[in-house]
TORKOLVO-995638 format. One record per residue: residue in one letter; x, y, z of N, C-alpha, C in turn. Coordinates in pm, whole numbers, plus 50000, padded with zeros to 5 digits. Atoms other than C-alpha are relative to their C-alpha. Layout:
// TORKOLVO-995638
aXYZXYZXYZ;...
***
This chain:
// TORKOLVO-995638
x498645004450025197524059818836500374990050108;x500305012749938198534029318976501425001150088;x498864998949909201014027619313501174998849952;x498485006650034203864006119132500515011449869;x499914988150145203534038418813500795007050091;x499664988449931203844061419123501454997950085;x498615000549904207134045219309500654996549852;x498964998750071208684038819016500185012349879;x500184986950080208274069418773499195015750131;x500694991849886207504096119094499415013949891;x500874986250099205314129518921501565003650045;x498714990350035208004158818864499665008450146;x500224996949878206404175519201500084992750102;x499755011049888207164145319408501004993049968;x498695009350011210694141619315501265000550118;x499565003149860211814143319627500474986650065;x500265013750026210554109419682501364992349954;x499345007150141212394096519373501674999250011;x498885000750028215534111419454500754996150140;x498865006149915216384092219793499784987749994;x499935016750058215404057619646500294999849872;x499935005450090217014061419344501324994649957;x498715014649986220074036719230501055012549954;x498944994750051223354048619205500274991949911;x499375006950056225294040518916501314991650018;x498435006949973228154011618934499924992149855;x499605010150144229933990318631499524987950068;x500575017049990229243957318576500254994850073;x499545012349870231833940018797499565003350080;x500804996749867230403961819091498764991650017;x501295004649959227273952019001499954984250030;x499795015249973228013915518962500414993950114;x499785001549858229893916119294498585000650087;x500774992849948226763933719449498914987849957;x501125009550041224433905319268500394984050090;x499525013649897226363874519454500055011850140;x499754999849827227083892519811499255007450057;x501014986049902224413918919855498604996550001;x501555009150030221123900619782499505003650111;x500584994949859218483910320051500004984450107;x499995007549974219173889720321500874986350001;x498705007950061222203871520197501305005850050;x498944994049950225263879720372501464995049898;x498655008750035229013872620260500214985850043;x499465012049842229043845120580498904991749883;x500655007150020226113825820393499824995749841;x500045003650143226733831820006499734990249933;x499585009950040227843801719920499254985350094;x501265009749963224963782220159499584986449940;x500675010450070223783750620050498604995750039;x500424999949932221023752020246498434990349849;x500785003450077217703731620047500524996149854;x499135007050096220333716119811499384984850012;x500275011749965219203679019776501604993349986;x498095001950000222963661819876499594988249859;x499815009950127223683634019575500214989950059;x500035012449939224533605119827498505004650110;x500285002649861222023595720118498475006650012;x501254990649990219393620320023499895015950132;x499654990149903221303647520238499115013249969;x500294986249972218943678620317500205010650049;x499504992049898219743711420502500795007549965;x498504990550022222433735320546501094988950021;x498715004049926225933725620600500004995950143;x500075005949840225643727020917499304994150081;x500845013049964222763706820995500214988749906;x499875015950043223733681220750501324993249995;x498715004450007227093677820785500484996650138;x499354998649847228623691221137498664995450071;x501355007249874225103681521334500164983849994;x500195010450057225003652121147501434986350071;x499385007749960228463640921239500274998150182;x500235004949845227703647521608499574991750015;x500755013549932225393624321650500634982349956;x499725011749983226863598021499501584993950100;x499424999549899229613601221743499474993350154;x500925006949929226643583421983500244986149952;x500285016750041226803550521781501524998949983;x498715005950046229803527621814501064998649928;x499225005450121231173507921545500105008349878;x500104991550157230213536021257501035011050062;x499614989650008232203562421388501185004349912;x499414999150062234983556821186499385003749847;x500904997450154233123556720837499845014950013;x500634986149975231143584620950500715009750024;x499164989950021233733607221026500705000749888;x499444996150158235983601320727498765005449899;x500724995350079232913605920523499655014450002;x500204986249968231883641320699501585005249978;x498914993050078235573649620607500275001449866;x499724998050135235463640620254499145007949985;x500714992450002232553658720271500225016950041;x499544987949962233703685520443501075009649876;x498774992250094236953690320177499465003749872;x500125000450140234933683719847499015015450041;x500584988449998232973717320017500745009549973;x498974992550022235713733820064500455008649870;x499184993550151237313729819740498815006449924;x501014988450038234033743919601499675013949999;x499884986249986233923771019759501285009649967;x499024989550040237443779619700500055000949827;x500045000250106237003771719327498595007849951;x500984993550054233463788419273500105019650071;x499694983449956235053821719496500835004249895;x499194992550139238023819919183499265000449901;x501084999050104235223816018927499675019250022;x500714984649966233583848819075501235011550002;x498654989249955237413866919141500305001049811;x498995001150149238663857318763498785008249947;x500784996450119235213868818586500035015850047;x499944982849975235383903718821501025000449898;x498404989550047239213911518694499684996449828;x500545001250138237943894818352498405013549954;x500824985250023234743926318365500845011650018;x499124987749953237463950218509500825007849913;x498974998050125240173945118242499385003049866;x500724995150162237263947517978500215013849997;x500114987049920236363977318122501635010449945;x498354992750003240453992118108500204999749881;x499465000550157241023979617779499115007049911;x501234992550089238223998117610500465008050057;x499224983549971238924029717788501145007349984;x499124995450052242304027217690500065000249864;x500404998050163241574022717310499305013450004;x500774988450050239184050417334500665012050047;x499424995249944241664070217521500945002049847;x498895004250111244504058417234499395010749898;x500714995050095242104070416993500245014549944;x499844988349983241864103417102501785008549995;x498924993049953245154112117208500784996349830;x499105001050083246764100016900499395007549868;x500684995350085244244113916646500725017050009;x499794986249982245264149716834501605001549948;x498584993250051249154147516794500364994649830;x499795000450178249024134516454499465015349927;x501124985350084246184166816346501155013750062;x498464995949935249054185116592501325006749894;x499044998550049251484179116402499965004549826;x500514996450157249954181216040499715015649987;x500374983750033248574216616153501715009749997;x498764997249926252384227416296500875002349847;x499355001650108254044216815968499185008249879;x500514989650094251364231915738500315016650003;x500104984849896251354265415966501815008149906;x498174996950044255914264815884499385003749847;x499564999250101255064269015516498625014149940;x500884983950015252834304615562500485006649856;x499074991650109255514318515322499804995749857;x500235005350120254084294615045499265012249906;x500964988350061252274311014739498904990349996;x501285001750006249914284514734499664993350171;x500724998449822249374289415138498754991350014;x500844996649978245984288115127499394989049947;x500625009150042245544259414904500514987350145;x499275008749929247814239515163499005002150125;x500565003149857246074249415469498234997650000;x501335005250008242404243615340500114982950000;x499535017450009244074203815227500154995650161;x499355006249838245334203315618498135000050072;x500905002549927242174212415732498474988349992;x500905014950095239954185115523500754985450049;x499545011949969242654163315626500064992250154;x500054998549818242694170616014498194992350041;x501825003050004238484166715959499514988750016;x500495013050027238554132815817500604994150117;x499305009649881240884116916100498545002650090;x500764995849904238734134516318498664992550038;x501995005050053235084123616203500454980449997;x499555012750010237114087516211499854995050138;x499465001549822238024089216619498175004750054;x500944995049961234574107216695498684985849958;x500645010350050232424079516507500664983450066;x499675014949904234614048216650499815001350141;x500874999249857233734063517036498845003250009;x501755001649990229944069717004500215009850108;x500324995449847228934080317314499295016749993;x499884982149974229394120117377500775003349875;x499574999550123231884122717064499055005249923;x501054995950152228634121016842499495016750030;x500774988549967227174151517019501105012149979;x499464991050045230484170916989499924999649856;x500054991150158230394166716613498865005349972;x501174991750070226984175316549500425017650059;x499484985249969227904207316775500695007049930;x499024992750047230984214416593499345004149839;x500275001650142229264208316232498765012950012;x501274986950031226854237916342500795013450049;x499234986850052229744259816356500745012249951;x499444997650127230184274016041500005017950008;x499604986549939230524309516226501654999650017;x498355002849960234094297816382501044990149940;x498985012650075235364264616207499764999549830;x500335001150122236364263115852499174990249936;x500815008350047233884250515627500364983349981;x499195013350027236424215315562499474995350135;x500045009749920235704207815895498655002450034;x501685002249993231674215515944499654989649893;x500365009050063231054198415639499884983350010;x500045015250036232894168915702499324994650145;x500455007849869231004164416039498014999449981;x500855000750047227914169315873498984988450032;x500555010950020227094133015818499704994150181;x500514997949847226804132916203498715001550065;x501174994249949223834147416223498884989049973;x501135014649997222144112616096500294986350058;x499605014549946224654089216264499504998950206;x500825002449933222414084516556500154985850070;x500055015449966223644051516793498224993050032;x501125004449929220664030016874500114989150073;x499615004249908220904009517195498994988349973;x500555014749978219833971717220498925004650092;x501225005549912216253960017350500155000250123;x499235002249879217873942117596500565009150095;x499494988649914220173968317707498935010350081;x500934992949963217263992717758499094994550163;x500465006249946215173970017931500554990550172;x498885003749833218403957818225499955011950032;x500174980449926218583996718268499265004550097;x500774991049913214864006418320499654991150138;x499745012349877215093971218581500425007550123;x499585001649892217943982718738499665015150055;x499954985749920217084020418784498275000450061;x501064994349886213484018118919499174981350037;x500265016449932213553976019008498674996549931;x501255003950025210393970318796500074992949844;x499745005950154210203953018431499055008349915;x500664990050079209063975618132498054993550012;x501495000850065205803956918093499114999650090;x500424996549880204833963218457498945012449971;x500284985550006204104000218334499214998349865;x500714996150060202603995518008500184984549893;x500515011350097200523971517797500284997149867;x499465003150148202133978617475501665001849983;x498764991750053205533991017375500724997649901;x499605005450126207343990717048501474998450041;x498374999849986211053977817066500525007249914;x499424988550099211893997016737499825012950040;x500114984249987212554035016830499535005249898;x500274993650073210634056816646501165016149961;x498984993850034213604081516671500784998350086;x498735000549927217264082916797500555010549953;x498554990849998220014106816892500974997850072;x498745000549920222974112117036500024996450141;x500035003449822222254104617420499074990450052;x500975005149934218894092117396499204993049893;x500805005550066215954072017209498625001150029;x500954999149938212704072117208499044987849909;x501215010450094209464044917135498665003350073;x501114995649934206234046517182499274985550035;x500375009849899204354027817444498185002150028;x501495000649948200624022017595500135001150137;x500254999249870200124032217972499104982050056;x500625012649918199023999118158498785004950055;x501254996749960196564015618388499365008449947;x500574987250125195554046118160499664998649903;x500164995950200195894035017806500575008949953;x499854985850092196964063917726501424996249935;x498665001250075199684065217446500885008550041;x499114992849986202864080617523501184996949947;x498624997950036206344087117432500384995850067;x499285003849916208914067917626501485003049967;x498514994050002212504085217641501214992950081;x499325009149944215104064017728501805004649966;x498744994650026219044073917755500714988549968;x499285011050043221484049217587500834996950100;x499585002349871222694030517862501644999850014;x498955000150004226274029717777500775016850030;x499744984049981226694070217832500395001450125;x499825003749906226864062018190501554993750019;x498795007149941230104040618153501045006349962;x498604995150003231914064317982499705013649973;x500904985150018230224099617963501325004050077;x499114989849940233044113118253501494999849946;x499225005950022235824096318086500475009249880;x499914992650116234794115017744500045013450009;x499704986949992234344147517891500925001050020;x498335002449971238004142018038500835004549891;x499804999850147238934137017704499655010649913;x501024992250026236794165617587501305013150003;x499224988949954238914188417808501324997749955;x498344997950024242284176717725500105000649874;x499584996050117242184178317399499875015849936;x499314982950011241204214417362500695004050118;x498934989849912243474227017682501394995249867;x498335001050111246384207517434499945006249875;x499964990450164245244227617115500195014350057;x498894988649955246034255617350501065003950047;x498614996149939248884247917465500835003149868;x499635001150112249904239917105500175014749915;x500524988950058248204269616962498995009750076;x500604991649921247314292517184499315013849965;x500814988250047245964320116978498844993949949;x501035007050033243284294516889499194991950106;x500365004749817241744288717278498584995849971;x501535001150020238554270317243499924991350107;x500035005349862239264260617613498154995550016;x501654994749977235544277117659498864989949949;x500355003450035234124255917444499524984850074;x500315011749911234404221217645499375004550152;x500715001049882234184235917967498045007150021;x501295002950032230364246417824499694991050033;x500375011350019230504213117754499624994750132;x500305002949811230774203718145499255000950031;x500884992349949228454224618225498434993549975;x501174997350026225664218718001499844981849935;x500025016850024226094175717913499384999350100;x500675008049908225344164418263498565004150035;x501484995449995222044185618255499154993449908;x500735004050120221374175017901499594982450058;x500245016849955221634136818094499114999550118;x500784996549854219394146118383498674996349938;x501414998250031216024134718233498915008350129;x501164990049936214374148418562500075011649966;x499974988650026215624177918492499445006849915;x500684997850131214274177818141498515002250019;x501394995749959210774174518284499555008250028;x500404988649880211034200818555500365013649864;x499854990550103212124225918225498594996849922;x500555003250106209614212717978498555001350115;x500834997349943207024214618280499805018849983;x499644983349952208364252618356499395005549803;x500534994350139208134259317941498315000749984;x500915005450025204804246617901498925008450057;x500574990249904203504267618201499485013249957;x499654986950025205074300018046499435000549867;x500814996350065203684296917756498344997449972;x501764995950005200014290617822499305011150022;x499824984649992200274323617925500145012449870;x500274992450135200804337717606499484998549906;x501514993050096198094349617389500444994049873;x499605003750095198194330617068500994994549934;x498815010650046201214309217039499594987450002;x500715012150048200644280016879501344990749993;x498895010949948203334260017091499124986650093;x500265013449951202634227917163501324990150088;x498795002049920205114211517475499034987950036;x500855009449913203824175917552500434996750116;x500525004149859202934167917886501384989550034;x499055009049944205714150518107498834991650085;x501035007649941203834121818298500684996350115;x498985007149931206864106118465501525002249974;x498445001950061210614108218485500984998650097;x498715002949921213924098618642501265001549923;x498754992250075217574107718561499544990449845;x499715005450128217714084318248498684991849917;x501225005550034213664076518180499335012449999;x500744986549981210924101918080499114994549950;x501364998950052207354098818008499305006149947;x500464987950017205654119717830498914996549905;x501234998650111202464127917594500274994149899;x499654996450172202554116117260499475005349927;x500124990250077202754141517021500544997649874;x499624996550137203584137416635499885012149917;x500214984050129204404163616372501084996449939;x498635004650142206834163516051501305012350086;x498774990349980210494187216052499265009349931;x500544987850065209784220615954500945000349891;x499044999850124212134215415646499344992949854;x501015011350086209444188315526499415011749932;x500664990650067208394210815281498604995949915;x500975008950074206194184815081498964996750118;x500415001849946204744179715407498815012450010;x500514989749983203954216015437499365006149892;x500974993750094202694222515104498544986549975;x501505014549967200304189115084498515008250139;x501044998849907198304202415407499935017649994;x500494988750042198054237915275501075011550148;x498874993849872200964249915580500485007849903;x499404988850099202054288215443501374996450072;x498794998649934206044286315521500205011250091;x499724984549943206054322015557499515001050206;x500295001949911203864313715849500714995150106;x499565012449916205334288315978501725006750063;x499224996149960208594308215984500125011450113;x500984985649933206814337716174499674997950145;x500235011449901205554312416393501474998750105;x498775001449931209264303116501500895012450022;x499434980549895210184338916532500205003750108;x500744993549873207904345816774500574988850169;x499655009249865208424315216989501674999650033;x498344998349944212374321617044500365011549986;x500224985049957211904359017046499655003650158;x500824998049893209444356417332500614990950102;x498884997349925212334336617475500915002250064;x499164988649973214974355017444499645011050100;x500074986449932213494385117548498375001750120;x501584998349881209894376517774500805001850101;x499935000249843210404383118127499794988350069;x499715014749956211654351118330499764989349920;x499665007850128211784333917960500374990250037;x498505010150018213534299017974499815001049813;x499814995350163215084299017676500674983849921;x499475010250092215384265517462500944997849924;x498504991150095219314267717345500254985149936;x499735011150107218894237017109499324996949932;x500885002250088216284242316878500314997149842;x500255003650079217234224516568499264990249973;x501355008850076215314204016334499754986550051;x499985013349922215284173316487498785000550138;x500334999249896213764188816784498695007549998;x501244996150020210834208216633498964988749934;x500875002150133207854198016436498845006449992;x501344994550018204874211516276499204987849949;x501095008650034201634195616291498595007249932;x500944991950074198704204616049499004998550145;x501124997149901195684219516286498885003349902;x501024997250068192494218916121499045014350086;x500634993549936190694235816397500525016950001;x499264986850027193014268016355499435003749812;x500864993250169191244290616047501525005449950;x499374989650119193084306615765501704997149977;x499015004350055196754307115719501014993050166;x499465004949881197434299116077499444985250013;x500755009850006196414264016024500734987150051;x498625015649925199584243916244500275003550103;x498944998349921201324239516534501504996949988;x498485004550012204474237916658500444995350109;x499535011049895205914209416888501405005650002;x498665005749940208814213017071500454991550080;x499775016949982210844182117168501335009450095;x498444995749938214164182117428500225007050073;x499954990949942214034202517669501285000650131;x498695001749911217644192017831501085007350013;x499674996049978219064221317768499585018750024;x500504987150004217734253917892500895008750056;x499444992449922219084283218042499305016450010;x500314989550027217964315518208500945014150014;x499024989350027219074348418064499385011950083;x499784993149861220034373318346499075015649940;x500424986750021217654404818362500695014949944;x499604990350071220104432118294500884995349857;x499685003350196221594412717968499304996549901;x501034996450100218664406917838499735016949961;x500384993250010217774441417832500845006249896;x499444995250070220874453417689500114989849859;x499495006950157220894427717430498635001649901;x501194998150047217484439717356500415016749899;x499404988749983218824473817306501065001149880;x499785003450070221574458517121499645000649869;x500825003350070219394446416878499375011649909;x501024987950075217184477816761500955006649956;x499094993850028220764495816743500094992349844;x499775006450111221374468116475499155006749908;x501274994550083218274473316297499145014549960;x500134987450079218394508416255501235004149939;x498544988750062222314511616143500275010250064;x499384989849917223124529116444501314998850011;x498975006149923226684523616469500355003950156;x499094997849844227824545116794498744994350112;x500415007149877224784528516971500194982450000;x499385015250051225524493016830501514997650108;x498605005149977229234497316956499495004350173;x500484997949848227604512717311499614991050052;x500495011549906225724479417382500664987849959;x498835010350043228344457417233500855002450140;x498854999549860230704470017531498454995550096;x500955005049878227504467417805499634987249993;x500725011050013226134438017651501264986150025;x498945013450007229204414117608501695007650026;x499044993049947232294438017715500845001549834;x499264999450173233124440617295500825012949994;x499264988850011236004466717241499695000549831;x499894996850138236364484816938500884994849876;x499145013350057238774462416807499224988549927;x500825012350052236204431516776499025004149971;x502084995450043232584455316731499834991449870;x500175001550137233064448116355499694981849959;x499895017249978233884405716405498424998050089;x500615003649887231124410116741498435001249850;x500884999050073228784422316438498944993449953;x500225010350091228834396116193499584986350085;x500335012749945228704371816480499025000450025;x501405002449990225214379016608499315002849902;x500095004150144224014386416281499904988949891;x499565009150087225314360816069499915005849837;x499514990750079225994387315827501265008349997;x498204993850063229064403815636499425016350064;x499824986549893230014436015866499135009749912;x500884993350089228784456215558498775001049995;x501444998750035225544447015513499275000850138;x499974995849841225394452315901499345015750002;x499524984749984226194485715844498525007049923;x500954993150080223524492215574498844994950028;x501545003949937220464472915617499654982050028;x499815017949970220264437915805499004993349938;x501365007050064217224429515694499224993649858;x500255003950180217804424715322500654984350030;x499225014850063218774389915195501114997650006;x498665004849990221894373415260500224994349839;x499825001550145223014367214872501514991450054;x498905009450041225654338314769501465004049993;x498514989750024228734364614722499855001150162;x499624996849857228244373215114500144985050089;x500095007249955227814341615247501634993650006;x498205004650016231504332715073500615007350074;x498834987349964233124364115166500054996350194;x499595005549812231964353115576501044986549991;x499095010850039233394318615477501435000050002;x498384994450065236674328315333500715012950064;x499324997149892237184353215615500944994550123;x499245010749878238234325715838501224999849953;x498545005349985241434315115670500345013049919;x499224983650044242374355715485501025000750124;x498774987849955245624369115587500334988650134;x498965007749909247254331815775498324995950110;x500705000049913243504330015931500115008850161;x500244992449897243624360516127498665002550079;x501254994049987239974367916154499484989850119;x500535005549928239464333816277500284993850151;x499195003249869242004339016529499055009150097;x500704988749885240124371016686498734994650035;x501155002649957236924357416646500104989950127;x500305009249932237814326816873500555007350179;x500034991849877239214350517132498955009350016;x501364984549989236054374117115499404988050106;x500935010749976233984342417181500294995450166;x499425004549876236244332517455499595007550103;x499954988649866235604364917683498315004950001;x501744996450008231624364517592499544993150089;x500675007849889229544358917903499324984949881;x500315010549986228644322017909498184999749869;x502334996050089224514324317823499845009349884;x499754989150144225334347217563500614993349894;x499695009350092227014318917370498974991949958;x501335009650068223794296617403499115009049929;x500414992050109221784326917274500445003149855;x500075005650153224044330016971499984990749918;x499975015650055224154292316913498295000149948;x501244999950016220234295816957499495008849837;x500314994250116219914324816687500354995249882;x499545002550108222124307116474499524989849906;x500785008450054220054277516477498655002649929;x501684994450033216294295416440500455001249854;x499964992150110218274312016174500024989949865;x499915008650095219064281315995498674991749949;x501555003049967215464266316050499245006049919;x500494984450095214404299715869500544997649796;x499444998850117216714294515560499464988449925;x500265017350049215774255315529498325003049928;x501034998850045212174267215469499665005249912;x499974989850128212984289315145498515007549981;x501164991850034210384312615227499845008849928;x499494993550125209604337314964499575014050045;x500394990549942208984369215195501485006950044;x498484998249927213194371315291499354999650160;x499554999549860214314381315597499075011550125;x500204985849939212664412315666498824996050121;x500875004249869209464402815898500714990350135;x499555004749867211404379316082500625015250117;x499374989049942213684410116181499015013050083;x500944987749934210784432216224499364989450151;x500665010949888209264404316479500715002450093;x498665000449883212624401316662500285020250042;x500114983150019212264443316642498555004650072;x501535003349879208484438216851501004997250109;x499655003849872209934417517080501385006050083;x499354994149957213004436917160499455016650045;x500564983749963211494472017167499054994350131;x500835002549906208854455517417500414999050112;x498984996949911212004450417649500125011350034;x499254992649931213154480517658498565010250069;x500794992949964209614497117677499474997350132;x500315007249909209164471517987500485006350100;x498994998949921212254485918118500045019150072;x501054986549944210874524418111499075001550084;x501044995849853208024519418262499864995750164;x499365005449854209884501918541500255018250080;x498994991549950212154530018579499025012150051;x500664987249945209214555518584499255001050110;x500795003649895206844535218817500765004450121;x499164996449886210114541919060500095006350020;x499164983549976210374578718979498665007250066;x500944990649969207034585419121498884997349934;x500904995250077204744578018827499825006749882;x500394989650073203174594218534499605005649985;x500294982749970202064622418676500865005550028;x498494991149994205324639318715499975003549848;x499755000450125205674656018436501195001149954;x499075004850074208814649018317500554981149970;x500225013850025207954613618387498644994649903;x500785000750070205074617318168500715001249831;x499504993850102207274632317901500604983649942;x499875008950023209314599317958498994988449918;x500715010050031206544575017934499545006449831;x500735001150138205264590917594501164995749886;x499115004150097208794590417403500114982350014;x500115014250038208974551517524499174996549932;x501095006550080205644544017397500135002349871;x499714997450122206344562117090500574996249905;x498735014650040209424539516994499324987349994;x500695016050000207464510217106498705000649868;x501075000350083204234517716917500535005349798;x499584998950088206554529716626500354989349853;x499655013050089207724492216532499004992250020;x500945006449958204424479916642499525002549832;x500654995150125202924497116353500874999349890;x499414999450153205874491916078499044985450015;x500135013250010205244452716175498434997249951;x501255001249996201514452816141499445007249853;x499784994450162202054476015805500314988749945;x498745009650093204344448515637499114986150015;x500575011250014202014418315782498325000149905;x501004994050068199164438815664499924998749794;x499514999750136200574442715334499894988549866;x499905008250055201534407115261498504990350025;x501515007649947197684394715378499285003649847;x500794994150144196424419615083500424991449872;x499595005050117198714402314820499834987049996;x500385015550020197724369514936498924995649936;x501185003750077194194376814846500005006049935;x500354996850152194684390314552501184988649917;x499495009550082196754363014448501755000449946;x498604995850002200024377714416501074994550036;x498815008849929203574363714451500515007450114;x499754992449907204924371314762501415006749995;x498584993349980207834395414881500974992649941;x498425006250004211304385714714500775010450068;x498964989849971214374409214894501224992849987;
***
């Protein structure tokens, strides 16, 4: 790897390095200031130099001050010229002057001309916002007065379709961070009525893509080198875009080697703190407004977990850490390409292709079982969730996976699975994993009084919200909670969650947003996470239901808690005690209990494959 690779892209173990030569960000006029007066070697005192200027009379060479002031010393030696010669070194002198004072207002007018750009855009996008909110404000306020209607319900679904569209109007004219809250919001069809997921929907393909150019002044000004320094090929068309970032693929200069080049849209930078600002005031004012509807929580996430998502080193040092953790485990067929290089807003990495796991034509063409493939993604955000020092990937939708056919893999295991993005991770704290492990098996046997026992330990759930706390990790109607999770979500339940939100003035979706509110932090990206796998799961219309996934997620939770026994016994002495022996057999017993349904049920559906059989419907 070649020196100028290594100072400007430093490895992810030598970012040390990287991070006390690397550029701060300034706007344009800064920078433009900073391009006339900061030059290496260039002072304020000399800016404006003329120094190796050829003059236009006389064939004047030099600085100023050797061709002017030296110049008119000496002729101060000869007689009869001194007159000439001085007026001339004065006209000379003034027509400098006025230069300089006319090429310093050139440079003063075009700053306050970058400055005022600058203001006036931030106040439009400011305008935007703020006025979009007290109009939707006021539309909700006035709908809300006419509760007492009989057709309520038709009125406040119209308000909320109508609130949607403004919305998806203001969010789409600022780009930036905007795009990333709607795709967020449009994936949460747990808390926001369907009028407004839907209409943010179209989000999920409006994807900015950032000028050549632009890209290219960026990776300049953040590691001083020109793209084609680093590599012998590169495509200007992105092979994909999202919300923050882009990516194309490139040729290593000294390597060859093909890679991915990740690049952040350079404009996120000028107004990323501006929008979170914005971010925050508009939900604190929907609580001031409507304060039984607090989705405070929701932005200040946002705080939290944006400037990480913009950290490309950061993304490395995760996607390094993933990559690690699972080579370690026995038969996962995760594929994490290789980081090579990276800095906050540049990343290098392997290239890796594979389709969406939704590509279904993809997946039946190369002989990919779904069932598999869904089994597959079980396991890898199971093991997660619940492995020991897990990071846990809390943005795995489709965009961000893919499966690639593997020839070399026999029988029905015949793919991998790429994961992409690794900008937002987080790890989940040893004793809430455990209980949410715990959690979990309660679910999946229809325990209620232990369900409602690790609902309070796990997330502090009173008996008040168990029933709402239910359906939320789930993504099932309380009922079918109650009886058996593992059957099929059917078209009648799916409404009835739906049409809970706005029942009875939208009470339900008042509690739920206060449940949400008082749920540890990381426990939100976990249900965001499940909610996504879960959707991932549905997109693949596998024809086995739900039930193996559940039993999978029913492995990997029992394996917790059985982890968590033989902790407790190793402390008590051992299993030679016999009542610590007694212990260790009832854990194993539990554990090896769902070991063996799961291995029944995979068993099962292996037999009906070779005999030709359609698979499981539930």
């Amino acid at each position: 790897m070649t020196s100028s690779l290594s100072a400007a892209f430093s490895p992810l173990l030598l970012l040390r390095g990287a991070a006390a030569t690397a550029t701060p960000w300034t706007c344009r006029a800064c920078a433009r200031r900073r391009t006339v007066f900061s030059k290496p070697g260039v002072s304020l005192q000399n800016a404006f130099s003329t120094t190796g200027i050829r003059g236009a009379r006389g064939g004047v060479r030099g600085s100023v001050k050797e061709g002017v002031i030296q110049g008119n010393a000496n002729a101060n030696a000869k007689g009869g010229a001194n007159g000439k010669k001085k007026g001339k070194g004065r006209r000379r002198l003034a027509v400098l002057g006025s230069g300089l004072v006319l090429g310093a207002g050139v440079v003063s007018v075009t700053n306050v001309g970058e400055e005022a750009r600058h203001a006036a855009v931030g106040v439009r996008r400011t305008g935007r916002v703020v006025g979009t909110l007290a109009v939707n404000i006021k539309d909700y306020r006035d709908t809300l007065a006419r509760s007492g209607d009989a057709d309520y319900a038709v009125l406040l679904k119209e308000c909320h379709l109508r609130c949607a569209k403004r919305t998806l109007r203001t969010l789409e004219a600022n780009g930036s961070i905007f795009i990333k809250l709607g795709q967020h919001l449009s994936s949460l069809n747990y808390l926001l009525p369907s009028e407004w997921c839907d209409t943010f929907i179209p989000l999920q393909d409006k994807c900015p893509i950032s000028s050549w150019e632009s890209i290219k002044e960026m990776v300049l000004k953040d590691t001083g080198t020109d793209l084609s320094d680093y590599f012998s090929e590169i495509e200007e068309m992105p092979i994909g875009a999202a919300s923050l970032a882009q990516v194309h693929r490139a040729v290593i200069r000294a390597t060859g080697q093909k890679v991915a080049v990740k690049v952040q849209h350079p404009a996120l930078d000028e107004w990323s703190k501006l929008d979170l600002a914005l971010t925050r005031f508009t939900f604190e004012t929907l609580a001031y407004w409507f304060p039984e509807y607090d989705l405070t929580w929701l932005s200040e996430e946002m705080e939290v977990s944006l400037p990480q998502e913009l950290d490309f080193a950061l993304e490395g040092k995760n996607a390094m850490r993933a990559r690690a953790y699972f080579a370690k485990v026995h038969g996962a067929p995760v594929i994490i390409p290789e980081v090579l290089w990276a800095k906050r807003r540049i990343l290098v990495m392997e290239y890796v292709s594979g389709r969406r796991p939704d590509d279904l034509e993809y997946l039946d063409s190369h002989g990919i079982d779904r069932d598999e493939v869904s089994a597959a993604l079980a396991r890898i955000f199971n093991e997660m969730i619940f492995g020991t020092n897990a990071p846990l990937h809390c943005d795995p939708h489709g965009g961000n996976i893919a499966v690639r056919h593997n020839a070399t893999r026999s029988g029905r295991r015949n793919f991998d699975i790429i994961l992409y993005d690794h900008g937002l991770y987080r790890d989940i704290p040893l004793p809430l994993r455990r209980s949410y492990a715990k959690l979990w098996l309660a679910v999946l046997d229809a325990d209620e009084p232990r369900m409602r026992h690790y609902a309070k330990e796990t997330a502090g759930i009173d008996d008040e919200h168990f029933a709402l706390f239910a359906s939320a990790i789930t993504g099932r109607d309380y009922r079918a909670v109650m009886n058996d999770v593992a059957t099929k979500r059917t078209a009648q339940e799916t409404q009835v969650i739906g049409g809970g939100l706005v029942e009875e003035g939208g009470k339900m979706l008042e509690s739920l947003i206060q449940l949400l509110g008082r749920v540890p932090r990381v426990l939100l990206l976990v249900l965001k996470t499940n909610d996504l796998t879960r959707s991932l799961d549905e997109n693949l219309h596998t024809r086995q239901g739900p039930v193996r996934t559940f039993l999978i997620l029913a492995r990997y939770a029992s394996r917790t808690v059985y982890e968590e026994q033989l902790e407790k016994i190793s402390a008590a002495g051992g299993i030679l005690w016999p009542s610590n022996l007694f212990c260790f057999l009832a854990a194993y017993t539990k554990f090896l209990r769902v070991e063996l349904r799961l291995g029944a049920y995979e068993s099962y559906l292996k037999v009906r494959a070779l005999l030709g059989l359609s698979q499981v419907a539930t």
